[in-house]
C-alpha positions in Angstrom: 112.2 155.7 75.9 109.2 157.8 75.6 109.1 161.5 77.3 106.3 159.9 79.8 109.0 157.9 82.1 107.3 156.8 85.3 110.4 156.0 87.4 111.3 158.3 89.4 114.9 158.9 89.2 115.9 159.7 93.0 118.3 162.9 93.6 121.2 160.9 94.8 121.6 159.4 91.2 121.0 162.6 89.5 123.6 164.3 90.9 125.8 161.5 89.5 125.0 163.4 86.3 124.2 166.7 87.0 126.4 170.0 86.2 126.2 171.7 89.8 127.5 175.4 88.1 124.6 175.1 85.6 122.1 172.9 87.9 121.6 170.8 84.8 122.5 167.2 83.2 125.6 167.0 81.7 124.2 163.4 80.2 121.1 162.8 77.9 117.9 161.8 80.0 117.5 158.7 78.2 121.0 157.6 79.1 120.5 158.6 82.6 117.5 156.5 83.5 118.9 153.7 82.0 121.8 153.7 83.8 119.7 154.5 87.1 117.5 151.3 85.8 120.9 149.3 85.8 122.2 150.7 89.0 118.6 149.7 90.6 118.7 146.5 90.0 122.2 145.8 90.5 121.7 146.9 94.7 118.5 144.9 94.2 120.2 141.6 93.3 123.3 142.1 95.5 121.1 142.0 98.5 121.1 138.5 98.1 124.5 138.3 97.9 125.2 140.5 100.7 123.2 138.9 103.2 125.1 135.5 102.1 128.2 137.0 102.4 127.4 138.3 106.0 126.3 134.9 107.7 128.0 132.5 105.3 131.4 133.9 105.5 130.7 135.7 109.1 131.8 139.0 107.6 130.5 142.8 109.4 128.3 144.3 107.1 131.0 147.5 106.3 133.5 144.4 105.2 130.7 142.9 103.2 129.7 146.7 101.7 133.2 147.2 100.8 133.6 143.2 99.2 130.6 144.6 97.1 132.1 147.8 96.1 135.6 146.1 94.7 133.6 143.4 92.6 131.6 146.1 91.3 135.1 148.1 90.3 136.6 144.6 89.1 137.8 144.2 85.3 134.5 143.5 84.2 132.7 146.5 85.6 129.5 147.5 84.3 129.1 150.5 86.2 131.4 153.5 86.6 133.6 154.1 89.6 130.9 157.0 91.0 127.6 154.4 90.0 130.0 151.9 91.8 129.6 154.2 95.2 125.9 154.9 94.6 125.0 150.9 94.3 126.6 150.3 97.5 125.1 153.4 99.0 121.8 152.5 98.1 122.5 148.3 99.2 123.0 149.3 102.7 119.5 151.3 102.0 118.2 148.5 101.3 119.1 146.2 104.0 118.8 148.5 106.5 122.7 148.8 107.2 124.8 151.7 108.8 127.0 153.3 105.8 130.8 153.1 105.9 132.8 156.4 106.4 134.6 155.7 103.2 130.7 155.7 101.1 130.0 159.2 102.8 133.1 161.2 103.1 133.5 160.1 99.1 130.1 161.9 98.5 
């Protein structure tokens, strides 16, 4: 990845990463934006999911949030428990839904 990255990298994710003492990454750049690039896309393609999950299965969006947020934790996982928290933060984002208590008082 070349030093003239045009994605910007939002705050949120960045503090994901970020040594608040020394107000500096505790993680190589590179590393960070391509786990931002994974986190992206994962809320991106779970909208589809979540909206399915809402009328299909008649679920509230917090239960449907939460469903989201153990699959992401699951055996599998992909994504660390904190990059876990940020996807489903930034899926209700993206669909416009209120945030559980349990995504903000984890901040």
């Amino acid at each position: 990845m070349s030093d003239d990255y045009q994605i910007e990298i939002p705050q949120s994710f960045l503090a994901l990463y970020t040594d608040t003492r020394r107000n500096r990454l505790k993680t190589p750049w590179q590393e960070v934006a391509q786990r931002y690039e994974l986190c992206e896309d994962l809320a991106n393609l779970l909208t589809t999911t979540a909206r399915d999950m809402e009328f299909g299965l008649g679920l509230a969006e917090g239960d449907v949030l939460t469903r989201c947020h153990q699959g992401l934790l699951g055996e599998a996982a992909v994504v660390t428990p904190t990059e876990a928290q940020w996807v489903v933060s930034r899926l209700a984002e993206l669909l416009d839904w209120v945030m559980p208590l349990w995504v903000t008082e984890n901040r």
